[in-house]
C-alpha positions, 0 to 999 in steps of 0.5 A, spaced: 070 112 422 078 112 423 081 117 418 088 117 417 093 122 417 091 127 411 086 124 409 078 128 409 073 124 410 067 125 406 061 124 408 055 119 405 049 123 401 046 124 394 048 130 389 046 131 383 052 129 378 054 132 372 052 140 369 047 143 363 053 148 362 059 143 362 060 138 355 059 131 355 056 132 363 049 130 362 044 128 364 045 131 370 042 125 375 041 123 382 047 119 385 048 117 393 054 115 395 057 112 400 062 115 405 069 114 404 076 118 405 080 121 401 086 124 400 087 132 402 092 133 397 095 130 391 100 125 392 106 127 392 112 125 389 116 124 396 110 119 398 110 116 391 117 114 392 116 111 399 111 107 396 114 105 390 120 103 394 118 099 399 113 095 393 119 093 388 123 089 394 116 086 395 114 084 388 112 090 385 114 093 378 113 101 379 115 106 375 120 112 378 114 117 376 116 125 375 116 131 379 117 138 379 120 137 386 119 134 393 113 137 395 109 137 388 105 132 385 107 126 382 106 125 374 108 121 369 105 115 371 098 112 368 092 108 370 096 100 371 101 104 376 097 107 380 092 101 381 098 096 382 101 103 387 095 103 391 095 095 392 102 097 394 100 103 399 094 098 402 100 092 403 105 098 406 100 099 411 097 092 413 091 094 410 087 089 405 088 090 398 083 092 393 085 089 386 086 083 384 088 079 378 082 074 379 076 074 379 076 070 386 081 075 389 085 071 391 092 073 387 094 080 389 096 085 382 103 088 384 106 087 376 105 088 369 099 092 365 093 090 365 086 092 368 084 088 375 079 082 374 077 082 381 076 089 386 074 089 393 070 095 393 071 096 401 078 094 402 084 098 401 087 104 397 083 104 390 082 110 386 077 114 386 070 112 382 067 118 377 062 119 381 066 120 388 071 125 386 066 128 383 062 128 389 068 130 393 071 137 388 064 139 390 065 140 397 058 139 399 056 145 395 051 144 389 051 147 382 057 151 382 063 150 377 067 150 380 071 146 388 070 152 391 063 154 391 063 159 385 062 159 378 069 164 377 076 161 377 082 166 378 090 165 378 088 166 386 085 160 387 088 155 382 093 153 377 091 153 371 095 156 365 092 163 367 096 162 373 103 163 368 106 158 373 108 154 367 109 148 371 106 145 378 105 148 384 107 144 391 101 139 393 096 144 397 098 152 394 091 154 394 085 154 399 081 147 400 075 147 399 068 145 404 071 137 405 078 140 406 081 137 400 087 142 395 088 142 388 081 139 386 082 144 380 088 145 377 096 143 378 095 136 374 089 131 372 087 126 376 085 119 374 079 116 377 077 108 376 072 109 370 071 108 363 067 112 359 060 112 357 054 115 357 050 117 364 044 115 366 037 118 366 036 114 372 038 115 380 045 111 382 048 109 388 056 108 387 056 108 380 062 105 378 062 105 370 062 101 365 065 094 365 069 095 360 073 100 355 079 102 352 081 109 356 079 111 362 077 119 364 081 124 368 078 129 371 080 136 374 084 141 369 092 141 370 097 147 369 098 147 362 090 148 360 085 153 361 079 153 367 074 150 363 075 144 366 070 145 372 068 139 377 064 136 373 068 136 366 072 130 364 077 128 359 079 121 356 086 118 356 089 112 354 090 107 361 098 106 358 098 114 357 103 117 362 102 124 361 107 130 365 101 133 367 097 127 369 097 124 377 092 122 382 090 122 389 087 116 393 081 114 396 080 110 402 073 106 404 071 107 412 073 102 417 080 099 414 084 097 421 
């Protein structure tokens, strides 16, 4: 498949999900996902706001979003700017949205604060599942804690409060890891698509939890916390929660024109 300009393509296969040593991430189980791309880095505040104008003269309601300058990441937003931001990207680009406020898709979601009714899994910007950042911060490397294939984190890799930078850091600092992807520990939180809920005992292919609930997960640490927050760590936020150290990073399926 064709994958954008700043987007890693992750390659289709099975991992194992979760990990004994980490809280609130077990059973650890068999999930096969399918390909899809990602973006190698964070967006930046300089890519929300291309977006975030082009989608207000077209129907939008997206917020302005913080930075700690031009090339870090964007925080301040939550879950329904981001759903609504990604449609918007799709639009910008001539791609499919994903999110819909029916359930026939048929009525694009571009305003308010409200859960999408209807998804096309294979069309479009979305955010990343559980399962698939989880997936791509492991970079192909089983059983480590953390994305660059190790069990250590140090300030030379990531920006955690270790590091002492007191703030983000510009969208690629530090190293990548084996899929080509930056920051997948540190800088700022980044949302996915699910809400909470228990993980199976049993295989799983493209897991997109559970149809319902009141919060929805953020994975990968931030500056302002410690480096206990590893591939498989998780941590709930309110979808209306706009947090400084929260941001994202979107997901692509294959095959979009």
């Amino acid at each position: 498949p064709v994958v954008p300009v700043g987007m890693a393509l992750i390659p289709a296969g099975p991992f194992q999900m979760g990990d004994d040593r980490v809280d609130y991430a077990v059973p650890v189980h068999t999930v096969m996902v399918s390909a899809f791309a990602m973006d190698k880095w964070e967006v930046s505040i300089e890519l929300w706001e291309s977006v975030r104008v082009w989608g207000n003269a077209r129907g939008y309601d997206l917020v302005a979003g913080g930075s700690d300058g031009g090339k870090h990441p964007v925080h301040g937003v939550n879950w329904y700017d981001l759903v609504k931001w990604n449609n918007a990207r799709s639009e910008k680009e001539g791609k499919v949205p994903a999110y819909y406020v029916d359930g026939e898709m048929t009525q694009v979601y571009r305003s308010g604060d409200k859960a999408p009714t209807g998804v096309k899994w294979d069309a479009g910007y979305r955010l990343p599942t559980e399962a698939e950042w989880e997936y791509a911060a492991r970079g192909g490397v089983a059983g480590k804690l953390y994305p660059w294939g190790m069990d250590e984190i140090s300030p030379t890799v990531a920006n955690y409060v270790e590091s002492k930078k007191g703030k983000t850091t510009p969208v690629g600092s530090y190293g990548a890891n084996g899929y080509g992807l930056y920051d997948m520990a540190g800088n700022v939180f980044e949302w996915t698509w699910d809400s909470y809920g228990e993980y199976p005992q049993t295989a799983q292919t493209d897991p997109r939890g559970p149809s319902s609930g009141s919060s929805r997960l953020v994975r990968g640490g931030s500056w302002e916390f410690a480096g206990y927050y590893q591939v498989a760590s998780s941590m709930l936020n309110g979808p209306g929660s706009r947090g400084y150290d929260s941001g994202f990073r979107s997901v692509l399926p294959p095959g979009q024109p």
